[in-house]
C-alpha positions as CSV (number, residue, x, y, z in Angstrom):
1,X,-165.2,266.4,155.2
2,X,-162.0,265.6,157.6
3,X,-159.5,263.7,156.2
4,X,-159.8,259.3,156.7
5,X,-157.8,258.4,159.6
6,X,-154.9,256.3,158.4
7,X,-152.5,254.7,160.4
8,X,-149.8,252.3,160.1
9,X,-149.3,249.2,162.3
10,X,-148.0,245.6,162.6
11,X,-149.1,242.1,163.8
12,X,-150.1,239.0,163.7
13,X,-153.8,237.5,162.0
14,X,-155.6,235.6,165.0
15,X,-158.7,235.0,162.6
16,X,-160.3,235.3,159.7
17,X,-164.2,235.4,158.8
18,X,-165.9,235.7,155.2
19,X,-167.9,238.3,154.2
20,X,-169.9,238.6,151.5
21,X,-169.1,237.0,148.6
22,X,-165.5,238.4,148.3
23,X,-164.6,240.2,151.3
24,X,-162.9,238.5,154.6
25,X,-163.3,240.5,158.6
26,X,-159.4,240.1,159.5
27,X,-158.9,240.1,163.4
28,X,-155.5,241.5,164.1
29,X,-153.4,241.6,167.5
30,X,-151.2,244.6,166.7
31,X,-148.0,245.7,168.2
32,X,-149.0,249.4,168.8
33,X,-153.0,249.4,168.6
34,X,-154.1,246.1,170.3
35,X,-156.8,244.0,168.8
36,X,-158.3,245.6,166.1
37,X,-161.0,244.1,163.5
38,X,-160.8,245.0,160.2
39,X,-162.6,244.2,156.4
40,X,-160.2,242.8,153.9
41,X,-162.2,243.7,150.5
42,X,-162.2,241.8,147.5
43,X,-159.6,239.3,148.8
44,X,-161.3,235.9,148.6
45,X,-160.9,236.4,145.0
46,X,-158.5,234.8,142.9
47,X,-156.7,237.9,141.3
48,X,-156.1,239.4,145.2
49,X,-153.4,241.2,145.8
50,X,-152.5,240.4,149.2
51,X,-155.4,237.7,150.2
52,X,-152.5,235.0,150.6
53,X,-150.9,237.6,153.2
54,X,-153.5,238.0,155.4
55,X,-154.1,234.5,156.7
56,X,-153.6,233.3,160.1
57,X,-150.8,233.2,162.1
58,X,-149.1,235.8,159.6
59,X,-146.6,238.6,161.3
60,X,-147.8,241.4,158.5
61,X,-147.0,245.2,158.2
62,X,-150.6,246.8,157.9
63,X,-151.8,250.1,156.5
64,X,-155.3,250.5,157.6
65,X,-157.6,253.3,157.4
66,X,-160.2,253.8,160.8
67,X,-163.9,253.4,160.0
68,X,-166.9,253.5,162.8
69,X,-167.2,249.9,163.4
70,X,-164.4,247.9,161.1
71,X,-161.4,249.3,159.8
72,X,-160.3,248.8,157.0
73,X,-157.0,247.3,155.6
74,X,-155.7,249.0,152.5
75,X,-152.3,247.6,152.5
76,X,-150.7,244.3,153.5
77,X,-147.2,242.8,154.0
78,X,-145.5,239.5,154.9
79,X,-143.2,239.5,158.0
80,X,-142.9,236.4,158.5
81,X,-145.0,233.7,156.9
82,X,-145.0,231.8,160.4
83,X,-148.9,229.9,159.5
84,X,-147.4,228.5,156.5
85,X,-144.0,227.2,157.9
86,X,-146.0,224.8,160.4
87,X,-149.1,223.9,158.1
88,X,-147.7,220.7,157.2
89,X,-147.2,219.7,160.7
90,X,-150.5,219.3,162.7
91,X,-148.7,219.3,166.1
92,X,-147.4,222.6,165.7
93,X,-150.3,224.0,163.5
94,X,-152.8,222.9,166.4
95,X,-150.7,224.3,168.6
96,X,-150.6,227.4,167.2
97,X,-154.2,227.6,166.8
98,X,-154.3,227.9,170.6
99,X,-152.1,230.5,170.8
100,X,-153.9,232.8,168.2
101,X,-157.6,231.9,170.0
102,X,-155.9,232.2,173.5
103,X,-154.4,235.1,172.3
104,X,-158.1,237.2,171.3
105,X,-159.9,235.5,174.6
106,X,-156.7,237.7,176.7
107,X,-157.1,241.2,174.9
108,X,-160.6,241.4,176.0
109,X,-161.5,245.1,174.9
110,X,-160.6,246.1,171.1
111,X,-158.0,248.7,170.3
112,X,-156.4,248.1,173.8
113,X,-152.7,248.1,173.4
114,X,-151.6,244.9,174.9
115,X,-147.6,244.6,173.8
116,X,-146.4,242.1,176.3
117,X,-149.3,239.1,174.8
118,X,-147.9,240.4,171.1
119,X,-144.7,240.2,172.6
120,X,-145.6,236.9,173.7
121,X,-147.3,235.6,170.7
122,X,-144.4,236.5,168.2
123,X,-142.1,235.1,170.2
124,X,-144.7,231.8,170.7
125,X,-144.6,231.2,166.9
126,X,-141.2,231.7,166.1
127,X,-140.3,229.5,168.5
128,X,-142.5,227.0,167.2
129,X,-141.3,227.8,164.0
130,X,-137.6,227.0,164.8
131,X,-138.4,223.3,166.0
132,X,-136.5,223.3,168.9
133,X,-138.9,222.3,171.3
134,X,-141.5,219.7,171.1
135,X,-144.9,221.7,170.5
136,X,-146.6,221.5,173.6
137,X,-144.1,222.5,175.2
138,X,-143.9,225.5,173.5
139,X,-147.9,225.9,173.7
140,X,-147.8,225.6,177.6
141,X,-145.5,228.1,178.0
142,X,-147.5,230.7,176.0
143,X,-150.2,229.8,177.9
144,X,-148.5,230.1,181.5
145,X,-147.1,233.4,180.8
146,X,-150.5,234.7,179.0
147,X,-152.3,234.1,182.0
148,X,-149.9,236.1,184.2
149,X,-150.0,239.0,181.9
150,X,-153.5,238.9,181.4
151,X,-153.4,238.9,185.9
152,X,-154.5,235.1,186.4
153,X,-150.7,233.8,187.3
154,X,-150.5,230.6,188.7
155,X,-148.9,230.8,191.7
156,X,-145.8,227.9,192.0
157,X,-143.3,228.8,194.2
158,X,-145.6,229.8,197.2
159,X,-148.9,229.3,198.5
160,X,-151.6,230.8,196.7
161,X,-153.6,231.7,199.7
162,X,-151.5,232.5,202.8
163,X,-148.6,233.6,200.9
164,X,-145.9,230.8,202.4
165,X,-143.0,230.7,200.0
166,X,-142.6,226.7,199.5
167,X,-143.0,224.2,195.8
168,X,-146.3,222.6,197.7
169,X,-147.1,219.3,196.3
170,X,-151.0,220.0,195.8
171,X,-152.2,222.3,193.5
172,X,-156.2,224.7,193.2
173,X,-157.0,225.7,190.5
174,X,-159.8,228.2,192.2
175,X,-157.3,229.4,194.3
176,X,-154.8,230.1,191.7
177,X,-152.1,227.3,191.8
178,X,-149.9,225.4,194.7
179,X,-151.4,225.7,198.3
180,X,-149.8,224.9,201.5
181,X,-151.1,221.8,203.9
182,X,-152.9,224.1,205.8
183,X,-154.6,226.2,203.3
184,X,-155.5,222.9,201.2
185,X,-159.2,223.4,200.3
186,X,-161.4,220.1,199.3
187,X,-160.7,218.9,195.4
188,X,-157.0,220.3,194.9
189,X,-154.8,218.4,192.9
190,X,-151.8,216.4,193.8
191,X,-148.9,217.2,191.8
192,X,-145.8,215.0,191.0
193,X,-142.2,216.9,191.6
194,X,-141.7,216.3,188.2
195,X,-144.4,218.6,186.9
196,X,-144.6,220.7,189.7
197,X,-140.8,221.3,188.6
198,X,-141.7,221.6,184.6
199,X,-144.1,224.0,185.3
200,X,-141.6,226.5,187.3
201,X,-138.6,225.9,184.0
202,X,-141.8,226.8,181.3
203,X,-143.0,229.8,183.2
204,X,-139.7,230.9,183.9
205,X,-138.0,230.2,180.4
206,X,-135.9,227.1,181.8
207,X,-136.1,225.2,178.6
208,X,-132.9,222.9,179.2
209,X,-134.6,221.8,182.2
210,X,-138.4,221.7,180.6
211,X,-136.5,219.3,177.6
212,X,-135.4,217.1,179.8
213,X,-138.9,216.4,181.5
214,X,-140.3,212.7,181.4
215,X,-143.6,212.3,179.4
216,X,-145.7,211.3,182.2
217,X,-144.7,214.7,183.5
218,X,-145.6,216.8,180.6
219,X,-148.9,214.8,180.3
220,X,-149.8,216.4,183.9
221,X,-148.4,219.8,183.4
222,X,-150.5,220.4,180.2
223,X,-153.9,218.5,181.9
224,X,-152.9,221.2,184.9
225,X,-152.5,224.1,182.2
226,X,-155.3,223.4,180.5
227,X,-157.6,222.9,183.8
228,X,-156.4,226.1,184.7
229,X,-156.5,228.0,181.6
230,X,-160.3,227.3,181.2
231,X,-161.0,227.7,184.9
232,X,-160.3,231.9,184.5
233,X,-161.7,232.3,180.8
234,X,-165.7,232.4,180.5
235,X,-165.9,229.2,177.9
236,X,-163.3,227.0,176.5
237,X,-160.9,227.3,174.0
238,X,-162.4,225.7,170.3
239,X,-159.1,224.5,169.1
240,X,-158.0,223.0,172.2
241,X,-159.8,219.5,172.0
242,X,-157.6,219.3,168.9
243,X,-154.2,219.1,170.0
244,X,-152.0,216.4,169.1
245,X,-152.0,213.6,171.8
246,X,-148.5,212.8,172.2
């Protein structure tokens, strides 16, 4: 008999489901290996050694051995406890939530290495973490540059269809974001400047620009980020409906 394939590895718990009386399946989006499913043994127990370490939204070192259909984690360490540091506050945990679940839905095939959307996602929590922006803010952002990574980018500084470099007023979800007046299909959306212009400061990391944005304006840019987001995925997001409405 070979030896077990071990390998070392870190990254951020999307999800967790029991198993079994004491065992937990631990989805993982890892820096090096992509998404990766794994069995957490005996650590819904009390005297568990690292159950409290592999919840979600926890940036964790991992030694994992490869099995056929789970692998399986034999070691765990805390990071960066991000989950825990925005329990207590529901806008930033739901927001969060999002991420992790929007997060899985864009690394479609397991053991895929995807390090831009682990790129993204670290950098998503810490910066909800630090409390410098208000939540959704932070959550629409993710979500913007997650879809261009993942190849749905919504186009906002030319026309999605002909290609005409202009900030078009009117917006398709279909066709994948602003269109010109004469490329306008029936049913796009008419956008405000003011959320036509958040949107370009969160995709392109603006933020003194996307603080400054009026409510109204954030209320459209996340309906538009949202219409979009679950336009290109095959079913909606669960946690979405469970954002804070602010």
């Amino acid at each position: 008999m070979g030896d077990v394939p071990v390998y070392r590895d870190e990254g951020v718990v999307l999800r967790t489901t029991p198993l079994g009386e004491a065992d937990r399946i631990v989805t993982i989006l890892t820096r090096r290996t992509g998404r990766v499913r794994a069995v957490a043994k005996g650590v819904r127990r009390t005297t568990s050694r690292f159950g409290s370490r592999l919840e979600p939204a926890t940036y964790v070192d991992l030694q994992l051995y490869e099995g056929r259909s789970l692998d399986t984690v034999t070691q765990a360490e805390i990071l960066h406890p991000y989950g825990a540091q925005i329990a207590g506050d529901y806008g930033r945990h739901t927001a969060s939530a999002v991420m992790l679940e929007a997060a899985e839905r864009f690394t479609v095939e397991e053991r895929e290495p995807s390090l831009k959307m682990f790129l993204l996602l670290v950098g998503g929590l810490r910066t909800l973490v630090a409390r410098e922006h208000a939540p959704r803010l932070v959550l629409d952002a993710f979500l913007l540059r997650s879809l261009t990574v993942a190849g749905y980018g919504m186009s906002l500084d030319e026309c999605a269809r002909c290609g005409e470099p202009g900030t078009y007023p009117n917006l398709s979800v279909p066709a994948g974001g602003v269109v010109c007046p004469e490329c306008r299909p029936p049913g796009a959306a008419s956008v405000s400047a003011p959320a036509l212009r958040l949107l370009i400061a969160l995709l392109s990391g603006d933020w003194a620009d996307a603080d400054a944005s009026p409510s109204p304006a954030r209320r459209e840019a996340s309906g538009l980020v949202a219409a979009y987001l679950q336009w290109h995925i095959e079913r909606g997001l669960r946690a979405l409906p469970h954002l804070e409405r602010t």
